[in-house]
MARGU-35233 format. One record per atom (N, C-alpha, C): x, y, z; residue in one letter; atom name. Coordinates in Angstrom, 3 decimals. Example, Ala and Ser with C-alpha at 12.3 -4.5 7.8 and 13.67 -1.06 7.14 Angstrom:
- east/north/up/kepa/tordren
- 13.190/-5.690/7.800/A/N
- 12.300/-4.500/7.800/A/CA
- 13.200/-3.300/7.800/A/C
- 12.850/-2.250/7.080/S/N
- 13.670/-1.060/7.140/S/CA
- 12.900/0.030/7.870/S/C
This chain:
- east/north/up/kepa/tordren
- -7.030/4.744/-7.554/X/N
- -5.895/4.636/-8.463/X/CA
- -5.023/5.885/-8.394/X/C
- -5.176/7.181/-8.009/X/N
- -4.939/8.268/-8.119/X/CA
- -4.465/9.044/-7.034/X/C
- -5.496/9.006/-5.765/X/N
- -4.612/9.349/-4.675/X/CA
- -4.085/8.591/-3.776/X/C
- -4.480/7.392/-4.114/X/N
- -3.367/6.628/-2.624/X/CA
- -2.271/5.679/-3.592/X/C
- -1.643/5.483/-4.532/X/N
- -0.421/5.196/-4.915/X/CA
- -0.010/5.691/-4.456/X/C
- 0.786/6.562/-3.505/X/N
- 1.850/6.564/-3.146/X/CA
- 1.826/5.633/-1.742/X/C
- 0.663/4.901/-1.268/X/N
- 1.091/4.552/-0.329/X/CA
- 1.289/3.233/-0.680/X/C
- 0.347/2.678/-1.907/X/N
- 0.710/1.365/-2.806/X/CA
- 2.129/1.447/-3.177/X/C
- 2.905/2.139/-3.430/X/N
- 4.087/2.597/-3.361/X/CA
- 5.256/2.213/-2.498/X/C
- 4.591/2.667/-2.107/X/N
- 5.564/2.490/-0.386/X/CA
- 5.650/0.640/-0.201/X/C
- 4.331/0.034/-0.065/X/N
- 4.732/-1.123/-0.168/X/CA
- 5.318/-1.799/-0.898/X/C
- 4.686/-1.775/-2.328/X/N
- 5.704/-2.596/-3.229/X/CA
- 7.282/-2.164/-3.120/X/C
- 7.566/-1.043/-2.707/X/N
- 9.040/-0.743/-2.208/X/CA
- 9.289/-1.278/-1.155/X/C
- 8.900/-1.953/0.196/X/N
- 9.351/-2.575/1.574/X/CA
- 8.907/-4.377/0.740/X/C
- 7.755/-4.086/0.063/X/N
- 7.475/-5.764/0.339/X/CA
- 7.746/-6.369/-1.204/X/C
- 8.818/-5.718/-2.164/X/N
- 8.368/-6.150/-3.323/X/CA
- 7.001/-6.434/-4.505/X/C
- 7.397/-7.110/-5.643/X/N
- 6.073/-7.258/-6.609/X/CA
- 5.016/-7.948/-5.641/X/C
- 3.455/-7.975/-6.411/X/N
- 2.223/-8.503/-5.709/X/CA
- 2.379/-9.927/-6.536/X/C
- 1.478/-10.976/-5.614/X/N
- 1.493/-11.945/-6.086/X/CA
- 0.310/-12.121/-6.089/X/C
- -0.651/-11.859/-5.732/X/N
- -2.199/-12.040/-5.694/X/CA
- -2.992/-10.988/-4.952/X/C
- -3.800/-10.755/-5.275/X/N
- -4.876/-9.802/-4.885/X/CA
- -6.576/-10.157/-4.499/X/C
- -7.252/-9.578/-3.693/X/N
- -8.867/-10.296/-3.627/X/CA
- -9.187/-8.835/-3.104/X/C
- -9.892/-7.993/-3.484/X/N
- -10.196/-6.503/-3.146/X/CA
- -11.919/-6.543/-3.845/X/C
- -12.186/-5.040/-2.761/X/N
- -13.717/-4.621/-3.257/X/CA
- -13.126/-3.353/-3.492/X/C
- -14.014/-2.973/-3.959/X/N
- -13.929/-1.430/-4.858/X/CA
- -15.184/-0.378/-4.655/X/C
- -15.286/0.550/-4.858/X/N
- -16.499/1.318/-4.893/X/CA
- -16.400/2.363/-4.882/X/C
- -17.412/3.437/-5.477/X/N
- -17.305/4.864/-5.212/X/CA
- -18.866/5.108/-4.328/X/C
- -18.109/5.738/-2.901/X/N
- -19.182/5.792/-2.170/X/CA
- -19.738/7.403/-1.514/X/C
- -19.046/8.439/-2.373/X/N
- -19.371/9.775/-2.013/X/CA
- -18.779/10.755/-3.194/X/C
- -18.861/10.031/-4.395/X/N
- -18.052/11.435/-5.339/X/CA
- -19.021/11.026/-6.614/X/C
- -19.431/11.997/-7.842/X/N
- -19.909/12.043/-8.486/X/CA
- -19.288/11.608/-9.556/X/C
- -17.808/11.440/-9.379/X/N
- -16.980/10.925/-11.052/X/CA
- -17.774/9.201/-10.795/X/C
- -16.852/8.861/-11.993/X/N
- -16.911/7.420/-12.748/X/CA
- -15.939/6.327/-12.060/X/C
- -14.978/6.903/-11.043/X/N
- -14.112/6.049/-10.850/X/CA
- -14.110/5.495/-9.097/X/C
- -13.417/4.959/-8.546/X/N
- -13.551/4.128/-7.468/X/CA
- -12.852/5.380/-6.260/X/C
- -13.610/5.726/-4.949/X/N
- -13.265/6.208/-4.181/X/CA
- -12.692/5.361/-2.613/X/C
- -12.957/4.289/-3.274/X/N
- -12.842/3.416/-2.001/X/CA
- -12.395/2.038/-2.423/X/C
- -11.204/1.492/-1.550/X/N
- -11.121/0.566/-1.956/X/CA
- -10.265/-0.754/-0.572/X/C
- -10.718/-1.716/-0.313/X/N
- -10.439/-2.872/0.523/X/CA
- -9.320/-3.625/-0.383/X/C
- -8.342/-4.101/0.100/X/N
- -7.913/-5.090/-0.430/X/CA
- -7.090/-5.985/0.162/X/C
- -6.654/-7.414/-0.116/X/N
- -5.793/-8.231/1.019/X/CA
- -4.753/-8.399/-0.282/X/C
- -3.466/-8.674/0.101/X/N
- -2.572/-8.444/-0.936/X/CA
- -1.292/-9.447/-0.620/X/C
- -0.794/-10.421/-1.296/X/N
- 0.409/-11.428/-1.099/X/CA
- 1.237/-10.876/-1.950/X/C
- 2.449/-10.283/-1.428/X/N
- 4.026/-10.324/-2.272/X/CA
- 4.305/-11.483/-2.258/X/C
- 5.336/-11.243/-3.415/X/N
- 5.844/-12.732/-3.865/X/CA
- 7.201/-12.619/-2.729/X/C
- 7.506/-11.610/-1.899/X/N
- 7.838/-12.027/-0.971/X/CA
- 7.571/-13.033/-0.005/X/C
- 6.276/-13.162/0.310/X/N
- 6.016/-13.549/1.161/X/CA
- 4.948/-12.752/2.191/X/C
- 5.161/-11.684/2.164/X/N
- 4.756/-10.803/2.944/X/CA
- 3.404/-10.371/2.973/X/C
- 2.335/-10.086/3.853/X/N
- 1.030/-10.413/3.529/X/CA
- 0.444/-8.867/3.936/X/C
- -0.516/-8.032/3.303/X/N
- -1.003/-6.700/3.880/X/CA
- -2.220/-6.957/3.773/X/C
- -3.272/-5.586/4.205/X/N
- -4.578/-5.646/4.505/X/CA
- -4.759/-3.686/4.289/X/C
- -5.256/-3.471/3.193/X/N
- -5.536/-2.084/2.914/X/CA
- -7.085/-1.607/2.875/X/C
- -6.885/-0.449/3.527/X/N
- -8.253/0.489/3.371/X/CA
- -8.190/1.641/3.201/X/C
- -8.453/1.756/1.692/X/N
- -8.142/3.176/1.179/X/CA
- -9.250/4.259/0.612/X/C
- -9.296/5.376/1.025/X/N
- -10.472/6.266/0.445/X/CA
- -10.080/7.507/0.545/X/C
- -10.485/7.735/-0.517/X/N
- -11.144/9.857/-0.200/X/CA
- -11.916/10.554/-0.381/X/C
- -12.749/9.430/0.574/X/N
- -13.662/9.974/1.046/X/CA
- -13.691/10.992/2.584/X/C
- -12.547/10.236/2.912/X/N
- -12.485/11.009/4.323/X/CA
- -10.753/10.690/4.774/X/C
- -10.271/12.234/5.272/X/N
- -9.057/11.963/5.467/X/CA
- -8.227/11.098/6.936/X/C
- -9.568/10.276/7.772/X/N
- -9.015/10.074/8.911/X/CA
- -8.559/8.690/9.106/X/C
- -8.158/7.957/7.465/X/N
- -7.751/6.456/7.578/X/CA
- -6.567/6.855/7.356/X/C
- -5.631/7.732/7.554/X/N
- -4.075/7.910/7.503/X/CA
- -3.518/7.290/8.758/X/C
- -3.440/5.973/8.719/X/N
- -3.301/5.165/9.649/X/CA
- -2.384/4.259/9.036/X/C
- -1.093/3.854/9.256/X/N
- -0.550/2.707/8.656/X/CA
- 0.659/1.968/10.022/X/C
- 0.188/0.754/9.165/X/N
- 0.984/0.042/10.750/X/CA
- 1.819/-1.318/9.830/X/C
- 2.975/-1.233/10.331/X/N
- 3.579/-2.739/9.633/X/CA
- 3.868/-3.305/10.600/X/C
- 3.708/-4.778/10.705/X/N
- 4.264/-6.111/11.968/X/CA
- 5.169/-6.677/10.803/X/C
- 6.368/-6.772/11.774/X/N
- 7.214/-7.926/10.932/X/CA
- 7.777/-8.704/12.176/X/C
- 8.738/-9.716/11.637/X/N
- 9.060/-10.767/12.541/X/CA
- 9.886/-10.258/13.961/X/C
- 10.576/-8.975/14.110/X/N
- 10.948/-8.426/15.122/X/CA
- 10.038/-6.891/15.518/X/C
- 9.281/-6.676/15.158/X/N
- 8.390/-5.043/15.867/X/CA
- 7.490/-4.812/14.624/X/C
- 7.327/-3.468/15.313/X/N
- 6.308/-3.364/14.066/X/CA
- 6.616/-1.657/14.138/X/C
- 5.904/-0.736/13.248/X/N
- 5.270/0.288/13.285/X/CA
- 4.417/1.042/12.915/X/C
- 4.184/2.146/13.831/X/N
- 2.894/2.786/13.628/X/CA
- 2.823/4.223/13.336/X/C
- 2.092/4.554/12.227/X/N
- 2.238/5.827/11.652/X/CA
- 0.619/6.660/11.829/X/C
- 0.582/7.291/12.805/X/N
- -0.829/8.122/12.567/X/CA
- -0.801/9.481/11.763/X/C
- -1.704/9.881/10.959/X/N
- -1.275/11.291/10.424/X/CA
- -2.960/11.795/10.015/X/C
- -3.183/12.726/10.676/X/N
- -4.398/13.172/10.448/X/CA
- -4.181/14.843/9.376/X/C
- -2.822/15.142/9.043/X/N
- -2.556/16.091/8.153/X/CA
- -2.471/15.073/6.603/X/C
- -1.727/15.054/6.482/X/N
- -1.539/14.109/5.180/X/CA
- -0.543/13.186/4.835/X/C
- -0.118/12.091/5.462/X/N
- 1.166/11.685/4.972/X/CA
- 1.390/11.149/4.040/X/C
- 0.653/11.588/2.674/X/N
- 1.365/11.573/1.650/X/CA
- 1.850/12.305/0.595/X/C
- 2.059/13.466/1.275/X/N
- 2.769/14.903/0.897/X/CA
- 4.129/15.431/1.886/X/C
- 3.924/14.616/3.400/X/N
- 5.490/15.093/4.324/X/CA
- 5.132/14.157/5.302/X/C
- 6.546/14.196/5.721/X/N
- 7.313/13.321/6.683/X/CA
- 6.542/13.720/7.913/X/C
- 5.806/12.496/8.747/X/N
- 4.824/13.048/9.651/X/CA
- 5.733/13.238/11.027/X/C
- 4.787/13.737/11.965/X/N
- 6.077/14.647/12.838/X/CA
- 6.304/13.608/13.854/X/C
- 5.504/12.067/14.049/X/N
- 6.392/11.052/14.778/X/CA
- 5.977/10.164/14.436/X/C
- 6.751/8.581/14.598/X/N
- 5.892/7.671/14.232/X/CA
- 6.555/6.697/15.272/X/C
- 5.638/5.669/15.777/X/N
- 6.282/4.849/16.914/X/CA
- 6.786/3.261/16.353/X/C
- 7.808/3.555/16.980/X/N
- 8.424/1.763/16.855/X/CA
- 8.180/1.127/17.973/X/C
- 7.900/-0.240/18.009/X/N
- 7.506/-1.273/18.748/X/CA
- 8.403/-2.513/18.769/X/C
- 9.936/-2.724/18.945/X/N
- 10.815/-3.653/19.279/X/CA
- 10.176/-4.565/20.269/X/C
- 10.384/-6.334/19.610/X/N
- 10.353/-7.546/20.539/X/CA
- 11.360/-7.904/20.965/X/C
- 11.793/-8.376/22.098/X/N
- 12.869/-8.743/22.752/X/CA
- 13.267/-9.791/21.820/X/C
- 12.898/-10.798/21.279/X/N
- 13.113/-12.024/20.126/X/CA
- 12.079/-12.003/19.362/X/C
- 12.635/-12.661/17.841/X/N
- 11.402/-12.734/16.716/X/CA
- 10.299/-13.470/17.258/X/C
- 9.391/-13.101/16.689/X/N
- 7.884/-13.441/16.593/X/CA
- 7.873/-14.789/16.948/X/C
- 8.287/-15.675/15.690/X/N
- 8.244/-17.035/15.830/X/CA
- 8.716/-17.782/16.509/X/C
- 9.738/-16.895/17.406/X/N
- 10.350/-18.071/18.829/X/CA
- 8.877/-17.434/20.094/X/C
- 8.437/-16.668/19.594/X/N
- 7.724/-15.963/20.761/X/CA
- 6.802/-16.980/21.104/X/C
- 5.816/-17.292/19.795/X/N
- 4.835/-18.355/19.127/X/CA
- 4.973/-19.789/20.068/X/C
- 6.622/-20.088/19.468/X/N
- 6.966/-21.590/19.407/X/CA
- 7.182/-22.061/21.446/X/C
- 7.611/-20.504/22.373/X/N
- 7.675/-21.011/23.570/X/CA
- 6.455/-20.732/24.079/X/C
- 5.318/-19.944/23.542/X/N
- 3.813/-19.806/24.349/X/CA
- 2.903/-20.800/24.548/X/C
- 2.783/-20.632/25.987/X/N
- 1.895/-21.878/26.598/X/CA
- 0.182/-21.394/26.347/X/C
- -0.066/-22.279/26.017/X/N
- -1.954/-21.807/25.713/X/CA
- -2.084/-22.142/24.264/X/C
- -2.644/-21.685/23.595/X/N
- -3.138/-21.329/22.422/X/CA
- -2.204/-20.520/20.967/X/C
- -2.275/-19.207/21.723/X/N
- -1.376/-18.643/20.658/X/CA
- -0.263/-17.674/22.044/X/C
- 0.939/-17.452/21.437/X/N
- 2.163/-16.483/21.983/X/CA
- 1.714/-14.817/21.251/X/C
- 1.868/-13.758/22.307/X/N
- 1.609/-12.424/21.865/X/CA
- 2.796/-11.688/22.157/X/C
- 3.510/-11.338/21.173/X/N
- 4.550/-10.413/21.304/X/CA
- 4.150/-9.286/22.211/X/C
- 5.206/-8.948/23.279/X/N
- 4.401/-7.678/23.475/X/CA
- 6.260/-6.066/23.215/X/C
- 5.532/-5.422/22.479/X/N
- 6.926/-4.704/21.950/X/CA
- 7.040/-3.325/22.847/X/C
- 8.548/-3.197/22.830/X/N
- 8.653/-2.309/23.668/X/CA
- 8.544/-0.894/22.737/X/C
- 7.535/-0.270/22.708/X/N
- 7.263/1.151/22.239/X/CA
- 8.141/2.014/22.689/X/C
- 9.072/2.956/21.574/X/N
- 8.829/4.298/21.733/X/CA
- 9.222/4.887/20.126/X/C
- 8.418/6.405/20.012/X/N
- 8.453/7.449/19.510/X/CA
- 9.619/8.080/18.962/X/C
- 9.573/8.005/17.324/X/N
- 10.465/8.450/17.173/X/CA
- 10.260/9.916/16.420/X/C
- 10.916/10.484/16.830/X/N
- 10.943/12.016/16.287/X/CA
- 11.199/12.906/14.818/X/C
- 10.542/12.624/14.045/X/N
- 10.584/12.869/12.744/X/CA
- 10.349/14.522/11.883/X/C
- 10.825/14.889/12.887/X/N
- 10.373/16.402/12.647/X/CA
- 11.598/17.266/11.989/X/C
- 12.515/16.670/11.353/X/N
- 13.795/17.013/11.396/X/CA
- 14.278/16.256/9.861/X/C
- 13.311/15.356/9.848/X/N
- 13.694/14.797/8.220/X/CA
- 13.190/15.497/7.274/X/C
- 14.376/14.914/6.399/X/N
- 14.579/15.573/5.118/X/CA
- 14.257/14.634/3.803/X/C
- 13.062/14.833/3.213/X/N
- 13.306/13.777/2.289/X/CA
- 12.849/14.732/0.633/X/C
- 13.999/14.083/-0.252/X/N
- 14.442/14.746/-1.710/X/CA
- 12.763/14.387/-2.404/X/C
- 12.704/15.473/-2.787/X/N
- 11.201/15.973/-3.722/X/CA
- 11.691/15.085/-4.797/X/C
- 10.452/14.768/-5.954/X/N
- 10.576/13.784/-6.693/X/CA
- 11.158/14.625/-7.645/X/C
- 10.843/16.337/-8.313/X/N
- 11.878/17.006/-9.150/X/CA
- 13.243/17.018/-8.642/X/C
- 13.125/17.170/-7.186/X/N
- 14.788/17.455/-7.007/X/CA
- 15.620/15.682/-7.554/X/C
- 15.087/14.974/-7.652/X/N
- 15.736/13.368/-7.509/X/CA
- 16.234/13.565/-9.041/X/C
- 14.735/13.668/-9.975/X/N
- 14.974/13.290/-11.332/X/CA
- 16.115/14.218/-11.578/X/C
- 16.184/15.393/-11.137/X/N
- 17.215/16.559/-11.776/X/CA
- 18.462/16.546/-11.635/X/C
- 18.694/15.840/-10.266/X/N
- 19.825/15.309/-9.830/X/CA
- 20.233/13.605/-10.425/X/C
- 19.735/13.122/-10.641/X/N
- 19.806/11.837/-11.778/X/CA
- 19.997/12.421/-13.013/X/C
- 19.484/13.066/-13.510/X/N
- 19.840/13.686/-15.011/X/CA
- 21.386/14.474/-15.089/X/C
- 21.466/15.035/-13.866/X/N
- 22.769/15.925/-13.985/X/CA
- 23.945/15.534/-13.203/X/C
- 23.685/14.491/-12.617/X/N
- 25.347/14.018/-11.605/X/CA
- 24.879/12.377/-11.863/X/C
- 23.737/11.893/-12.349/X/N
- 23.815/10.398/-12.831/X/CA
- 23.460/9.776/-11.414/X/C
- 22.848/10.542/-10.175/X/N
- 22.224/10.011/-9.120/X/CA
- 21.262/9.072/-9.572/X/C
- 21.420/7.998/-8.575/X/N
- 20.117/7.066/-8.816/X/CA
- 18.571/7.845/-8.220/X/C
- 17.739/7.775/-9.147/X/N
- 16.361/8.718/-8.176/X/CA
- 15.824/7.988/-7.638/X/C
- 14.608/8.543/-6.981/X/N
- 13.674/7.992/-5.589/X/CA
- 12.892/6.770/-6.396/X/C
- 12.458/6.971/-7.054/X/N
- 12.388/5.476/-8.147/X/CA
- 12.368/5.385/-9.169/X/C
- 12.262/3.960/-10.362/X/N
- 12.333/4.202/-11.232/X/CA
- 11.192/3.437/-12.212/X/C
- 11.535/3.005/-13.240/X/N
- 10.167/2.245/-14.153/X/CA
- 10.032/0.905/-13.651/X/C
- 10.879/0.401/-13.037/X/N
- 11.074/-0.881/-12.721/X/CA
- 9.912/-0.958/-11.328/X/C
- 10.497/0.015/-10.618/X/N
- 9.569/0.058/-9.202/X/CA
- 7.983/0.677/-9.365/X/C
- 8.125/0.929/-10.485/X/N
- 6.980/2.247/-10.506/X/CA
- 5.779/1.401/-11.318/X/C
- 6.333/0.281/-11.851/X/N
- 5.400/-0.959/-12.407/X/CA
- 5.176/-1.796/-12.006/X/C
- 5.620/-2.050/-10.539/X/N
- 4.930/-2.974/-9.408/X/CA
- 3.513/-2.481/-8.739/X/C
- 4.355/-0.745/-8.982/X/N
- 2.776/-0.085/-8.586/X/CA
- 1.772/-0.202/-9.374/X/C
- 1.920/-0.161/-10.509/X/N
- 0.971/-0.094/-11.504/X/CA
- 0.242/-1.284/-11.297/X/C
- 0.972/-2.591/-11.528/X/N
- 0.489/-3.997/-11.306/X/CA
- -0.329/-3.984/-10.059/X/C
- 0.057/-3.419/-9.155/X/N
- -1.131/-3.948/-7.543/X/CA
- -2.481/-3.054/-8.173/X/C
- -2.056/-1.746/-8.120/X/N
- -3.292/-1.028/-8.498/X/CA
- -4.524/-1.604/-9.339/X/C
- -3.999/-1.758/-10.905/X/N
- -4.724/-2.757/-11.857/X/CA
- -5.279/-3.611/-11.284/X/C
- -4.383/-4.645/-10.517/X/N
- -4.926/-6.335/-9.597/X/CA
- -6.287/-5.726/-9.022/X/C
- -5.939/-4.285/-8.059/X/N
- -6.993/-4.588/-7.476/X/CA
- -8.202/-3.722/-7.444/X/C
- -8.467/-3.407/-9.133/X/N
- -9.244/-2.641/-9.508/X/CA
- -9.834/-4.417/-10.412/X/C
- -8.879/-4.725/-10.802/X/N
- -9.664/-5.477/-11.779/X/CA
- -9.974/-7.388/-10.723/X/C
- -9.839/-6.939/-9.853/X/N
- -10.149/-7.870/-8.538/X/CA
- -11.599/-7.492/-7.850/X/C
- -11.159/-5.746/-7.494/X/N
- -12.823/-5.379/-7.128/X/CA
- -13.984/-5.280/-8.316/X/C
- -13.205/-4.837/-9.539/X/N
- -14.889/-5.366/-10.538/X/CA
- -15.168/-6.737/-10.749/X/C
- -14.295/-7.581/-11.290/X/N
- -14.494/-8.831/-11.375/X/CA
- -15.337/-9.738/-10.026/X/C
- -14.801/-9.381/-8.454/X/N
- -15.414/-9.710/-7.922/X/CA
- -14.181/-11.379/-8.043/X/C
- -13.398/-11.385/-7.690/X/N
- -12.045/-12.755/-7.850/X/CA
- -11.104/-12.068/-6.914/X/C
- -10.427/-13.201/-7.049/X/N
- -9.019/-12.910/-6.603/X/CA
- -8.603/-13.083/-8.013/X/C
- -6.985/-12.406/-7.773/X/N
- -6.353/-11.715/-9.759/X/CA
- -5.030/-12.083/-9.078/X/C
- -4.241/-13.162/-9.628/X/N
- -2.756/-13.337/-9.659/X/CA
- -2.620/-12.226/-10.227/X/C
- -0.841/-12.041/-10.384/X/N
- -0.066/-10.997/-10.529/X/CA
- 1.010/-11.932/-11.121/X/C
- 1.495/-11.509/-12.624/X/N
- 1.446/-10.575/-13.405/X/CA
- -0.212/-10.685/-13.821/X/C
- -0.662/-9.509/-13.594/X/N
- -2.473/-9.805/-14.317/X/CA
- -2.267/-10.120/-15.859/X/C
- -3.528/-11.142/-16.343/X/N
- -4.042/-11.053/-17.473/X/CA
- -4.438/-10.062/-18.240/X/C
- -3.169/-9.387/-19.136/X/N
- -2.911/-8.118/-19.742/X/CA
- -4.702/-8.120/-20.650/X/C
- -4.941/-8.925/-21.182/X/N
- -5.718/-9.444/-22.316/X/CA
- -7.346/-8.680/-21.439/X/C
- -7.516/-9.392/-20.435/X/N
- -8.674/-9.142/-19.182/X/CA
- -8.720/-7.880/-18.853/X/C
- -7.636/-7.389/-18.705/X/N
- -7.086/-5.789/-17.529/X/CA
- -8.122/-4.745/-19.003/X/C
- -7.284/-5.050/-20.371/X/N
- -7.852/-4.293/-21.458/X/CA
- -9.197/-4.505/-21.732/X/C
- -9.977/-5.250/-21.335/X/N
- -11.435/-5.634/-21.760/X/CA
- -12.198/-5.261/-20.746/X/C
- -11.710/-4.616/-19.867/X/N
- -12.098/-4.474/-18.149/X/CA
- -12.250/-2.638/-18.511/X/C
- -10.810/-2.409/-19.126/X/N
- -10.623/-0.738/-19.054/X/CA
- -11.882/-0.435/-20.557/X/C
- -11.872/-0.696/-21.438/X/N
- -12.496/-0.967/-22.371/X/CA
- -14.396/-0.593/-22.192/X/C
- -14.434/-1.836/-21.143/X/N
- -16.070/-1.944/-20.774/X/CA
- -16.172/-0.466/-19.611/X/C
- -15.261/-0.322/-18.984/X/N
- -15.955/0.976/-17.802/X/CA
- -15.744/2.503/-19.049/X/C
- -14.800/2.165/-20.017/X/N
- -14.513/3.476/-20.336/X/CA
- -15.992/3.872/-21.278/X/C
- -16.166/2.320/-21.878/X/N
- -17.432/2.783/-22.904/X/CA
- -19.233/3.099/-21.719/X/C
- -18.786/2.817/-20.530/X/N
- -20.065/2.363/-19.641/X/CA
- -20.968/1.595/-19.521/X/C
- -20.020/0.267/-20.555/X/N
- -21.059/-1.400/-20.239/X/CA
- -20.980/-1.255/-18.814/X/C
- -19.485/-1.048/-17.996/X/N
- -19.688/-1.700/-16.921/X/CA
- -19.385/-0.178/-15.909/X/C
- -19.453/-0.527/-14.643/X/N
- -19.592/1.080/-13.953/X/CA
- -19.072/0.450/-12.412/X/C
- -18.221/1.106/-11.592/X/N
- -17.524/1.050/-10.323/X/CA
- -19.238/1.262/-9.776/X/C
- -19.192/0.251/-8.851/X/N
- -20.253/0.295/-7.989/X/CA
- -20.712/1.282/-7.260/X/C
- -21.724/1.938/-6.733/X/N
- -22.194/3.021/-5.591/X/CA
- -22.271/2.328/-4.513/X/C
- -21.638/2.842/-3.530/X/N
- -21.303/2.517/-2.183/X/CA
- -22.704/2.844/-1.026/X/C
């Protein structure tokens, strides 16, 4: 819940609100009460479908990759990328979308194959979350986000905390009523994030 929102973040900003969730949960190397690890498969009400594996337990899943209907990309970062702009990340352009790729492949299934290259990111600049708000407060800039976006995050997170205890899949908007009887039972220690 704590250190990887910002990358829950990031999606609900490319893919919009969640529409359903089915996640495991667990704390599998830290002595607190709360979840260090977490799986989850995730539907925007876009449309748009992800597959997350998040922990900190170890910093070497800084791995993120998006496919969409024309390329995809790929972000490796074995420093941290969720503190700076990592120093490259590769794009993968298809000559045509996906689904004409699909619809002319002979066999079984059609495999995009994208033309890779590297783009150079060593040179970006991106506004700190004080510099945004301060500049929204004082020239009426729109900031890097706001309550609106920042409660989509909240919503996946919840889904898929209260997806990995429950042990379900959890539509979205969650059952406010459930989410509180959920926070309720771990806070008093009826119930406890699993050991991994």
């Amino acid at each position: 819940m704590n250190q990887t929102s910002h990358d829950l973040d990031l999606m609900c900003w490319l893919f919009g609100p969640p529409a359903e969730v089915s996640a495991m949960i667990c704390n599998r190397g830290h002595q607190h009460e709360v979840e260090d690890t977490a799986i989850a498969c995730i539907r925007f009400a876009s449309g748009a479908l992800a597959n997350v594996q998040l922990s900190t337990v170890t910093h070497r899943l800084n791995h993120r990759q998006i496919a969409g209907a024309k390329g995809a990309i790929v972000v490796e970062d074995t420093k941290n990328a969720n503190v700076h702009v990592p120093d490259t990340f590769r794009l993968g352009l298809y000559d045509r979308p996906v689904h004409d790729i699909i619809a002319d492949a002979a066999g079984a299934t059609g495999q995009p194959q994208p033309d890779w290259r590297d783009i150079d990111c060593a040179d970006a600049k991106s506004p700190s979350l004080p510099d945004s708000f301060v500049a929204a407060c004082l020239d009426g800039d729109s900031p890097i986000t706001d309550g609106a976006s920042a409660r989509n995050t909240i919503e996946l997170i919840n889904a898929i905390i209260l997806s990995g205890v429950r042990k379900k899949v959890v539509a979205c908007p969650i059952d406010r009523d459930e989410y509180d009887e959920l926070l309720n039972e771990l806070s008093s220690g009826k119930t406890r994030i699993e050991r991994g």
